[in-house]
C-alpha positions as a Markdown table, in Angstrom:
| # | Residue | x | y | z |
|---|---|---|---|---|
| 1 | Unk | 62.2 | -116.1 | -164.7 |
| 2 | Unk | 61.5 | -116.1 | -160.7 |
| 3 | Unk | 62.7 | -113.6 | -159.0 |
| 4 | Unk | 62.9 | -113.1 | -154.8 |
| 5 | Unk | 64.0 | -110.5 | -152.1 |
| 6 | Unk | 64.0 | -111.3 | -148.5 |
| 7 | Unk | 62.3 | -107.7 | -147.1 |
| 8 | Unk | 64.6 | -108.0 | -144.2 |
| 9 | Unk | 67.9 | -108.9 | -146.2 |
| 10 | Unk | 67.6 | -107.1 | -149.3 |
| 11 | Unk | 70.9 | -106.2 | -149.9 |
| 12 | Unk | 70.2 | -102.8 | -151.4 |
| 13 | Unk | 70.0 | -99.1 | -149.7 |
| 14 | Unk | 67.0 | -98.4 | -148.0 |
| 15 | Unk | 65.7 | -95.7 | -150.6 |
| 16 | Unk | 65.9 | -98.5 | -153.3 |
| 17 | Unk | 64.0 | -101.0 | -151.5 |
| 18 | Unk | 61.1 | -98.8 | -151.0 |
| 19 | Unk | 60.9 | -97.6 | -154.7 |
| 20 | Unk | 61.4 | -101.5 | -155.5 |
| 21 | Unk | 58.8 | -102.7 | -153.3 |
| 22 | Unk | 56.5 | -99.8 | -153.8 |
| 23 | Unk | 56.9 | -100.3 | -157.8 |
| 24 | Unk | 56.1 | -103.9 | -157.7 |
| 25 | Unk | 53.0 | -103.1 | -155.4 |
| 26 | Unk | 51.9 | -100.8 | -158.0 |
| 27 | Unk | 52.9 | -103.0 | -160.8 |
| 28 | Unk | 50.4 | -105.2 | -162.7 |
| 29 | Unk | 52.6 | -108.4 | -161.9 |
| 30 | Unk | 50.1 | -111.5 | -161.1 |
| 31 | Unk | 52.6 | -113.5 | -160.1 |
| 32 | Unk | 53.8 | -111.3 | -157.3 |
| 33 | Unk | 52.9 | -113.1 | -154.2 |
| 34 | Unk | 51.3 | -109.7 | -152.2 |
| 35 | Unk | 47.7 | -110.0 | -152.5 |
| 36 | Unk | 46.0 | -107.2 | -154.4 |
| 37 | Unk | 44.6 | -105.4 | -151.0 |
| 38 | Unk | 47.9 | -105.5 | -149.2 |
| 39 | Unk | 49.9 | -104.1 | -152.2 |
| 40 | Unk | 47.3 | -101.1 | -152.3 |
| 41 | Unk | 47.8 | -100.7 | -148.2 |
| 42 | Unk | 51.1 | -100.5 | -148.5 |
| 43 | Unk | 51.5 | -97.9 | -151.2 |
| 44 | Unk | 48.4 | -96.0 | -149.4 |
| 45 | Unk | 50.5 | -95.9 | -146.4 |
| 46 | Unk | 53.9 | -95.0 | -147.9 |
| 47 | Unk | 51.9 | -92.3 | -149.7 |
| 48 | Unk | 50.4 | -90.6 | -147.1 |
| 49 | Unk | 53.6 | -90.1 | -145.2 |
| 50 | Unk | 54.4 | -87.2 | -147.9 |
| 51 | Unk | 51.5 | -85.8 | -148.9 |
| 52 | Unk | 48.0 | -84.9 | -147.4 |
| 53 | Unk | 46.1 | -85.7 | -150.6 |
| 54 | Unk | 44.5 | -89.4 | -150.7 |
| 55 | Unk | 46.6 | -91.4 | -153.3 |
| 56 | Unk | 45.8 | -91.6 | -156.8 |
| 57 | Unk | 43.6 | -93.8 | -158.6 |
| 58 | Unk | 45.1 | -94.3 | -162.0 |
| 59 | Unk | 47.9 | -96.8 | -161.9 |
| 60 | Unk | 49.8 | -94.7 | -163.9 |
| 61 | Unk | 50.2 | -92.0 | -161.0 |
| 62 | Unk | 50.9 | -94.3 | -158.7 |
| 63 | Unk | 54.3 | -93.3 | -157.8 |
| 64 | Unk | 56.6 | -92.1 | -155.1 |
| 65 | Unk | 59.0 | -89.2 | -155.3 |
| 66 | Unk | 61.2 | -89.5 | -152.6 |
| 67 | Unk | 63.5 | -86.7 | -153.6 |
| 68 | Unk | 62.5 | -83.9 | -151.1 |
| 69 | Unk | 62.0 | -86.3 | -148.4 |
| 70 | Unk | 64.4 | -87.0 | -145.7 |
| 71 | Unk | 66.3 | -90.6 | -144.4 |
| 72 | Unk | 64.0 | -90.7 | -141.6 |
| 73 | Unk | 60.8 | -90.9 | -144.1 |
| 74 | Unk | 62.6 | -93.3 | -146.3 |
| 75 | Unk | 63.3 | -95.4 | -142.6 |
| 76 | Unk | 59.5 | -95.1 | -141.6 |
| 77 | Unk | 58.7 | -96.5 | -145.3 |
| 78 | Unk | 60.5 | -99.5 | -145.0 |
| 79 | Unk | 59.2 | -100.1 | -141.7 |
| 80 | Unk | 55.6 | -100.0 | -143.4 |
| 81 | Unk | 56.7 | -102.1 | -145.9 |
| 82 | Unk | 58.6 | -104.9 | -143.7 |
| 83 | Unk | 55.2 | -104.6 | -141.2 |
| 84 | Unk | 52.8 | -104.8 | -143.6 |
| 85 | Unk | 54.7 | -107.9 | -145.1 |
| 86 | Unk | 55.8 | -109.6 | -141.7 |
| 87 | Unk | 51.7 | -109.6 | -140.7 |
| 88 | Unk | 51.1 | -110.8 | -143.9 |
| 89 | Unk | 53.5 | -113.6 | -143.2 |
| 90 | Unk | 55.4 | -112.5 | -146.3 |
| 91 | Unk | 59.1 | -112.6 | -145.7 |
| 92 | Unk | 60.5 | -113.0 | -149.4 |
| 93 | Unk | 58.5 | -111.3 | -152.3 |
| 94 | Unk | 58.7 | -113.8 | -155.1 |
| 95 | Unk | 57.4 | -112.4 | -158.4 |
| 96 | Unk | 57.7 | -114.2 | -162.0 |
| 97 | Unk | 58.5 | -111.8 | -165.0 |
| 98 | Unk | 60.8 | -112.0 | -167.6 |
| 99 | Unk | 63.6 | -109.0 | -168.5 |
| 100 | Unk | 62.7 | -106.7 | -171.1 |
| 101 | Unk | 63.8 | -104.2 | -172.7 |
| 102 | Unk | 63.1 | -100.3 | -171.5 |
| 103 | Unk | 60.1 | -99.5 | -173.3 |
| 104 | Unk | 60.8 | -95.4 | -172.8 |
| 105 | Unk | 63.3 | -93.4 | -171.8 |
| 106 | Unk | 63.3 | -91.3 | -168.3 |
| 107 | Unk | 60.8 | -88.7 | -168.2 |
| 108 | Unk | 62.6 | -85.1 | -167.3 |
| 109 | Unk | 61.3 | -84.8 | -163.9 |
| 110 | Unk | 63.0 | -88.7 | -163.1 |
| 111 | Unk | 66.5 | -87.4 | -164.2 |
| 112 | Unk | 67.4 | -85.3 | -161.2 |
| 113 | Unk | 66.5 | -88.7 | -159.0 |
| 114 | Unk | 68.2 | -91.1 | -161.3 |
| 115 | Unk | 71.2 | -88.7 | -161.3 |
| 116 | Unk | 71.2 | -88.3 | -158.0 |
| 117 | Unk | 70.5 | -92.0 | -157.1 |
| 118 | Unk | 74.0 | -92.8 | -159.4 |
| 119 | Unk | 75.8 | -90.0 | -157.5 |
| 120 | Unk | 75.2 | -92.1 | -154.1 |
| 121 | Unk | 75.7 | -95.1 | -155.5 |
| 122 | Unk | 77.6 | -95.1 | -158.6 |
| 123 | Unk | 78.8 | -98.7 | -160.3 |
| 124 | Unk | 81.5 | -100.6 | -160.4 |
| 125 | Unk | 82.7 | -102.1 | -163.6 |
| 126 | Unk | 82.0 | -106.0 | -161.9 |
| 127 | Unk | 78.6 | -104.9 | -160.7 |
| 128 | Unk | 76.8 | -104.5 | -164.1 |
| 129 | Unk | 73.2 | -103.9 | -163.8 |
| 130 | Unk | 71.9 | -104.6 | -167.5 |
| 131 | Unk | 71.2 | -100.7 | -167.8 |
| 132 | Unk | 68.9 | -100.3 | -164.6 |
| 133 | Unk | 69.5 | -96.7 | -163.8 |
| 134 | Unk | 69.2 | -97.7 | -159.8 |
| 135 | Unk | 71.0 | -100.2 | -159.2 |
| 136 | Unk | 71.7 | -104.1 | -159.3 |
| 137 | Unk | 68.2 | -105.7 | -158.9 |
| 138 | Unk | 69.1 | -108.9 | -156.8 |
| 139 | Unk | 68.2 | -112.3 | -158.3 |
């Protein structure tokens, strides 16, 4: 199934664009239309806003927690996402990958995010998200 989002119209909070885009740059998709470097640059960059370690190398640990950070770092994060893209002359991310079911269930330290991700944005009964503990993932 192909799937898009137009970076500048995504038509989800900021916070959840940048752990979707960031996720799918750090995902082993090979459809996703973000060459291999520019995924990495991306990631690097958003990383390095919140911590003064380089990124990690495994794939695994590859992952943002935005919980102690502020609106303003989110904000610079999608900027660094929608220039990076822009440059790239990427203005919709189109990736191919069929659902699946959730292979695990949260670890303890995502809980207090995922909790506090439904608190600011809790569901509505006509907005299903096929269990996605963030949020409707536009089509």
């Amino acid at each position: 199934m192909m799937h898009t989002l137009d970076i500048h119209r995504p038509e989800m909070p900021d916070l959840q664009f940048v752990l979707f885009v960031t996720a799918l740059c750090t995902s082993r998709l090979t459809t996703l239309n973000i060459p291999t470097s520019l995924r990495a640059t991306i990631f690097n960059r958003c990383w390095a806003l919140i911590h003064e370690s380089p990124p990690p190398g495994r794939p695994e640990d590859r992952v943002l927690d935005l919980r102690p950070w502020t609106e303003i770092t989110v904000e610079a994060m999608v900027e660094i996402i929608r220039v990076g893209l822009t440059e790239a002359g990427i203005h919709t991310l189109a990736w191919e990958h069929a659902p699946s079911k959730p292979t695990a269930t949260s670890t303890p330290e995502a809980k207090p995010l995922i909790e506090r991700l439904a608190q600011l944005y809790p569901q509505s009964s006509e907005d299903t998200d096929g269990g996605h503990p963030i949020g409707r993932i536009p089509r």
